[in-house]
N, C-alpha and C positions, 0 to 999 in steps of 0.2 A: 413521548418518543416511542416509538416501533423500531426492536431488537429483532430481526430474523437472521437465523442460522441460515449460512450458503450448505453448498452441498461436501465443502469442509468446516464441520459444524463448529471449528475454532474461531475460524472467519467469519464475521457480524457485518449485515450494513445495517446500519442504524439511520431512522428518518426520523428528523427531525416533526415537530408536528408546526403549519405555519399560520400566522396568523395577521391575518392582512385587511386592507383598509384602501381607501380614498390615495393614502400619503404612500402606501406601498406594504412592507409587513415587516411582522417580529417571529424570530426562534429563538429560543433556547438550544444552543449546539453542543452544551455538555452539562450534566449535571450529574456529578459525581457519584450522590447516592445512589441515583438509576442505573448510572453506568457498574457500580461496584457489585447491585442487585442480579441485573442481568450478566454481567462479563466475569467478577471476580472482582477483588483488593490489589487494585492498579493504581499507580502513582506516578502521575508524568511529572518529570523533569525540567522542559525543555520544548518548545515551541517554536518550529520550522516553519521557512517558507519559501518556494521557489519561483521564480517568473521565467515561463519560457515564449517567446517571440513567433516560433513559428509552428503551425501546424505539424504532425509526423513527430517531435521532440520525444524521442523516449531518453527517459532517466529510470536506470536498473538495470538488472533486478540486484538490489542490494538487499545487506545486514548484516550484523554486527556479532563476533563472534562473543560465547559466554567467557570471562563475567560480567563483559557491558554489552549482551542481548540487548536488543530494543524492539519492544512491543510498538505500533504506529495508531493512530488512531487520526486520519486522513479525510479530509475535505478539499473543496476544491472552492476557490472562495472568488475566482472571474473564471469565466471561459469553461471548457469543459474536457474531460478528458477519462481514460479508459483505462482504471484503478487494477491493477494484477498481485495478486499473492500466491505464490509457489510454495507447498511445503517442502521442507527439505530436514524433516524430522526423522532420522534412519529407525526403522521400527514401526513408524506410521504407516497403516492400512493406505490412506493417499499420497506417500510421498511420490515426492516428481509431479504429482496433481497440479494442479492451479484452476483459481476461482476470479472471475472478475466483475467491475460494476462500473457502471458510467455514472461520474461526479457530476456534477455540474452544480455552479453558482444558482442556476433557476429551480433544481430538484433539490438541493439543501442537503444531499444523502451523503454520510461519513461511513468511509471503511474503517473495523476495527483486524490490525493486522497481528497477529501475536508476535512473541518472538517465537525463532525456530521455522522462520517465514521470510523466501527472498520477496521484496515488494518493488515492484517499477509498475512506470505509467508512462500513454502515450499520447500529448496533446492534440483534440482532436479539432480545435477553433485557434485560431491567434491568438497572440496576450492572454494566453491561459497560468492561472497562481492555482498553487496547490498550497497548502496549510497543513500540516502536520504537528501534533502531537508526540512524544516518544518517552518511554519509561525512563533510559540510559540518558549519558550526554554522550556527543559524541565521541569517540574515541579511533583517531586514525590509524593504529597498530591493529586495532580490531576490526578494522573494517574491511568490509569481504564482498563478492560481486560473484555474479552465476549469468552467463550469456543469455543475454534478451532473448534471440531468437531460435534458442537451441530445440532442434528436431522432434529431441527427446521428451520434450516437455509437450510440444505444439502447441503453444499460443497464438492464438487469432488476433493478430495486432492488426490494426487497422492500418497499416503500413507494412511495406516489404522491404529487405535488403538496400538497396542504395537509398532509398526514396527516408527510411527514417533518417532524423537530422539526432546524431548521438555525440557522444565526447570520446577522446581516446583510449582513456580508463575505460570506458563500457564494451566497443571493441572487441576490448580486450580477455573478456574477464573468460573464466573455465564452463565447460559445459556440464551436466549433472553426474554424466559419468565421469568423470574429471573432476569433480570438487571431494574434496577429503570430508568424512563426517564432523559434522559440523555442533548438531542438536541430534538428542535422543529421544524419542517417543515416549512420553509418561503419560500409561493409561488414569 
């Protein structure tokens, strides 16, 4: 597997290495020691999955506040779709940043998202699944939202305004100068 740091050196995509044939191919999508070598003494929980129907779908930017943070560790297991992580660590040299990577079922590539990170994504094929990993279970009093397409941040989502297909809750949620501190920056 190939561990590269993005240009928020918290944020990992990780590529699988694949290995194929006649019948089609084999990965390995997690392998713990690798992952504890390269990333740290991480412990998932709890194994998510979403199906979303139509292209433009975003879901986020979510997370979870501490003591049930949750760390993600994201693939996209049909279809394809455009994987975003916002820090929002107050004290971080990139907070308000974001980094992003296109998943797809054909590239095999998994984002590693910490916690202390809002995470959404925007489907970018039909019948697209996302697969998630997460350290916490999850936890609805702690669960927390930062506006998809807030200014402030300027995410290049492959979708605008009306044209994304989103849920009420997301709508909804606070912009970056509007969300209360959340997570603290530990060098």
């Amino acid at each position: 597997m190939l561990f590269e740091r993005l240009t928020i050196s918290d944020v990992i995509l990780i590529t699988p290495k694949k290995f194929g044939d006649h019948r089609g191919y084999f990965m390995e999508t997690f392998r713990e020691n690798l992952f504890q070598e390269q990333v740290g003494l991480v412990h998932f929980v709890q194994d998510n999955r979403s199906f979303s129907t139509e292209v433009g779908t975003v879901r986020g930017l979510h997370f979870q506040l501490p003591p049930r943070a949750q760390g993600k560790l994201v693939s996209c297991a049909a279809g394809a779709l455009l994987d975003v992580a916002v820090d929002i660590r107050q004290g971080s040299p990139t907070f308000g940043q974001y980094v992003s990577a296109e998943l797809t079922a054909e590239n095999g590539e998994q984002l590693w998202v910490p916690a202390g990170f809002a995470h959404g994504f925007c489907t970018l094929v039909p019948d697209t699944i996302i697969s998630y990993k997460v350290t916490d279970y999850y936890s609805p009093e702690h669960d927390r939202g930062l506006l998809w397409n807030d200014s402030a941040i300027g995410i290049d989502w492959p979708v605008t305004g009306d044209a994304a297909v989103l849920s009420d809750k997301d709508r909804r949620q606070p912009t970056l100068g509007d969300l209360p501190p959340s997570f603290v920056f530990e060098k």
